[in-house]
N, CA, C and O atoms as a GROMACS GRO file, in nm:
protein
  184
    1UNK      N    1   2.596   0.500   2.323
    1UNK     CA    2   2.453   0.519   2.296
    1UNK      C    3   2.430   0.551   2.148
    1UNK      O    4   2.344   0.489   2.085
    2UNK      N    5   2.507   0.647   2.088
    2UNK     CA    6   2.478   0.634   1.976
    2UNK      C    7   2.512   0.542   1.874
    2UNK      O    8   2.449   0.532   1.768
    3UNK      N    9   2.631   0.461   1.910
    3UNK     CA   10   2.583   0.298   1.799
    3UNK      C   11   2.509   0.258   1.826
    3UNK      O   12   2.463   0.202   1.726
    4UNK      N   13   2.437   0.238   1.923
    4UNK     CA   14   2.283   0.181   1.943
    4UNK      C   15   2.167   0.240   1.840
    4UNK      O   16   2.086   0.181   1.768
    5UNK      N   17   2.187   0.357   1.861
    5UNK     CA   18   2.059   0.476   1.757
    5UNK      C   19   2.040   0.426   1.642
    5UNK      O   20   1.929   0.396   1.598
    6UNK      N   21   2.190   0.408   1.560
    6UNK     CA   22   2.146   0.411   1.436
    6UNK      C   23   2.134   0.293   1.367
    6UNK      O   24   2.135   0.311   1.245
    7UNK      N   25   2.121   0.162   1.406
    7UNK     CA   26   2.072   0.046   1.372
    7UNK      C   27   1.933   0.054   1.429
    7UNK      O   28   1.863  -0.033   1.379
    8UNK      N   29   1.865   0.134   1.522
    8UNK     CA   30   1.752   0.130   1.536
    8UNK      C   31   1.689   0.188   1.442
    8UNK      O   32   1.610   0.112   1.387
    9UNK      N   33   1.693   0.335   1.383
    9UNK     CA   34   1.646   0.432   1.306
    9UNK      C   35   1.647   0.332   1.211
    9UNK      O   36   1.539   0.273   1.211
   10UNK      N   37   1.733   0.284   1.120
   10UNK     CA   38   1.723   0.181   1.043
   10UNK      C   39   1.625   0.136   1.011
   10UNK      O   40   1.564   0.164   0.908
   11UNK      N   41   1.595   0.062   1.091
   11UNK     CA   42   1.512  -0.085   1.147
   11UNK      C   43   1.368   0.003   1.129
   11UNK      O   44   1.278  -0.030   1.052
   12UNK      N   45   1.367   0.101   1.201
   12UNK     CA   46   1.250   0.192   1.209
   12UNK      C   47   1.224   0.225   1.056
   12UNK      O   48   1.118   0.196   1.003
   13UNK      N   49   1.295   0.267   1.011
   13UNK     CA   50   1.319   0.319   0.884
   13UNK      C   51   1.226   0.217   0.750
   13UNK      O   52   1.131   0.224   0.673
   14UNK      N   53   1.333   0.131   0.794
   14UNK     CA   54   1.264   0.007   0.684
   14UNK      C   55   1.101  -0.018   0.701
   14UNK      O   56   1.011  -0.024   0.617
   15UNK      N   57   1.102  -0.034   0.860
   15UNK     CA   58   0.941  -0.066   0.861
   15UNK      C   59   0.854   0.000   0.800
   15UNK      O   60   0.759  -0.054   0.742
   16UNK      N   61   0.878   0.156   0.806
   16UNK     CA   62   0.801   0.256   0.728
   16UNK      C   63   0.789   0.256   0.647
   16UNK      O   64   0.688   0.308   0.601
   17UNK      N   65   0.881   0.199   0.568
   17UNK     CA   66   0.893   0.208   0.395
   17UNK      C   67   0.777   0.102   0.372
   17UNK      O   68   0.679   0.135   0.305
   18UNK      N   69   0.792  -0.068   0.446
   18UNK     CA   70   0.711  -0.145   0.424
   18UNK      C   71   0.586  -0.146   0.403
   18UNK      O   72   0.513  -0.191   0.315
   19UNK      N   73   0.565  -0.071   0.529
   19UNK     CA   74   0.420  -0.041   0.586
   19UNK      C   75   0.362   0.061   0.469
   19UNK      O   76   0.248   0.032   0.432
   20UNK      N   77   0.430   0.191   0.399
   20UNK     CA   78   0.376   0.282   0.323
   20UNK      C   79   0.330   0.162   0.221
   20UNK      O   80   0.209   0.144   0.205
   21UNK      N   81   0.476   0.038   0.116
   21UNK     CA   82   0.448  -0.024   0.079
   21UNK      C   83   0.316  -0.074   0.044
   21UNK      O   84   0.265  -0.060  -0.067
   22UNK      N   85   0.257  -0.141   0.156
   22UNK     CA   86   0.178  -0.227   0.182
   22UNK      C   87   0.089  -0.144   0.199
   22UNK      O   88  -0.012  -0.213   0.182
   23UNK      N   89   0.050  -0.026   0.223
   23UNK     CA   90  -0.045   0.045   0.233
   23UNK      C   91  -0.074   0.078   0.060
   23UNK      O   92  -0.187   0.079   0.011
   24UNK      N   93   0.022   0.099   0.003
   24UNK     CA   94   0.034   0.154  -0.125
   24UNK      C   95  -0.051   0.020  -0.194
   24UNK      O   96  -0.138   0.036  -0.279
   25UNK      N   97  -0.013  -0.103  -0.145
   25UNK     CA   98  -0.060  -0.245  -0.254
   25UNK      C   99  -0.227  -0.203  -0.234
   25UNK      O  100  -0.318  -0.193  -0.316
   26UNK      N  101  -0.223  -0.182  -0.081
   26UNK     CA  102  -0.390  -0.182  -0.050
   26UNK      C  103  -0.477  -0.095  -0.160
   26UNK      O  104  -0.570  -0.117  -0.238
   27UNK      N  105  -0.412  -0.006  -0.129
   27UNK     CA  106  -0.466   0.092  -0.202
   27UNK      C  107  -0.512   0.056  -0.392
   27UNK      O  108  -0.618   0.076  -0.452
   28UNK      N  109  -0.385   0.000  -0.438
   28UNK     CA  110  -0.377   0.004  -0.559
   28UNK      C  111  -0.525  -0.128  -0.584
   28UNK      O  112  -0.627  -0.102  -0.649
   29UNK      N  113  -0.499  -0.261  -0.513
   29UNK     CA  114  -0.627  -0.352  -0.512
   29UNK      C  115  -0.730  -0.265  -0.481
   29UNK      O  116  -0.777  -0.220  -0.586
   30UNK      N  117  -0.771  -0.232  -0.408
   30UNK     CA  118  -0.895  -0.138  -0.385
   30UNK      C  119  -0.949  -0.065  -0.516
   30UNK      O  120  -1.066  -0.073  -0.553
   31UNK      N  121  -0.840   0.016  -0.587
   31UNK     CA  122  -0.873   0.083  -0.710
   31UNK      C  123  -0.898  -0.014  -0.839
   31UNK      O  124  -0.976  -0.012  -0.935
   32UNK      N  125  -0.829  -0.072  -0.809
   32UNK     CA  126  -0.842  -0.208  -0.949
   32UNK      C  127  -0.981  -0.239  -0.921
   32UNK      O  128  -1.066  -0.228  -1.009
   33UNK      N  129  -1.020  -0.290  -0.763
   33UNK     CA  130  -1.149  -0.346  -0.755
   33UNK      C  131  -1.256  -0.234  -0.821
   33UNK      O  132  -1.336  -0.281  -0.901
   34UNK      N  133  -1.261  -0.129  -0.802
   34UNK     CA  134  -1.362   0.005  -0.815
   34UNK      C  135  -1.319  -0.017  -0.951
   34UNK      O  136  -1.429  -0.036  -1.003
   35UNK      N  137  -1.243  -0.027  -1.034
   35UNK     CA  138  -1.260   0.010  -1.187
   35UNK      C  139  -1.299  -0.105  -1.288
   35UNK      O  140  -1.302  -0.120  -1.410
   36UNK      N  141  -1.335  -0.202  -1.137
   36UNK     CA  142  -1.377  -0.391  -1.260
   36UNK      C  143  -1.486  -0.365  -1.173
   36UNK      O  144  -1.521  -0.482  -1.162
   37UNK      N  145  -1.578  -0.292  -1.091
   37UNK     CA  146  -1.653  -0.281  -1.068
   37UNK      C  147  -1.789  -0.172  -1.153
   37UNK      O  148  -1.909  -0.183  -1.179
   38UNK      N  149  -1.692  -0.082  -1.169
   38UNK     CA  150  -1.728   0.035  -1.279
   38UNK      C  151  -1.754   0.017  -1.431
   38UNK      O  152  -1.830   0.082  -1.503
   39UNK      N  153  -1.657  -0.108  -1.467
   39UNK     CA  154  -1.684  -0.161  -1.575
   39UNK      C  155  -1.761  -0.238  -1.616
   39UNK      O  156  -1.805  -0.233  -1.731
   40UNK      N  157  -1.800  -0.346  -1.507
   40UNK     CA  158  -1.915  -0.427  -1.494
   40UNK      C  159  -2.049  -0.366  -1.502
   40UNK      O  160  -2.148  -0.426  -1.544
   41UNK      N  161  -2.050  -0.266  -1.467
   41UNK     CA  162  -2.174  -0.173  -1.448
   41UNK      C  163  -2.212  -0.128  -1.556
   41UNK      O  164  -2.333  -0.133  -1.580
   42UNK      N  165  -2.114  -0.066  -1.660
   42UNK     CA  166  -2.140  -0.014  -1.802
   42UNK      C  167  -2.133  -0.104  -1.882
   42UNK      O  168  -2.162  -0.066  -1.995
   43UNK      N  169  -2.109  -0.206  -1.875
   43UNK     CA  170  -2.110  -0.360  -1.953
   43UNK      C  171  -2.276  -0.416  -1.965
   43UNK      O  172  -2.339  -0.466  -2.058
   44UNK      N  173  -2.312  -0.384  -1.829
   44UNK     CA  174  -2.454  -0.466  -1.781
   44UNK      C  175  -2.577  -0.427  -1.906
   44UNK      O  176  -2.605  -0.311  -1.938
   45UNK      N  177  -2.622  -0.518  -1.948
   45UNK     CA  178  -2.751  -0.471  -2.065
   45UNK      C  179  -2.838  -0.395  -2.001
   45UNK      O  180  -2.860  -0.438  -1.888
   46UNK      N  181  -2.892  -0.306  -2.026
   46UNK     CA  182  -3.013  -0.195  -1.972
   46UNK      C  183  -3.128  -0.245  -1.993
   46UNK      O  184  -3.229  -0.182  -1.962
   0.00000   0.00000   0.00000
């Protein structure tokens, strides 16, 4: 049973990393968008 465990934890393991990953990309596009959004705004002629 336990050679079974630890190729799972693994596996588990990696996904998490991905997923934070990919949560992390989200995140970072999201902020890029808000700061070319922010900029556009103070750009705009009054």
């Amino acid at each position: 049973m336990a050679i079974q465990q630890t190729p799972m934890n693994k596996v588990n393991t990696d996904a998490n990393i991905s997923q934070a990953r990919a949560k992390a990309r989200a995140a970072q596009v999201n902020a890029n968008a808000h700061v070319l959004k922010a900029k556009h705004m103070m750009n705009k002629p009054k």
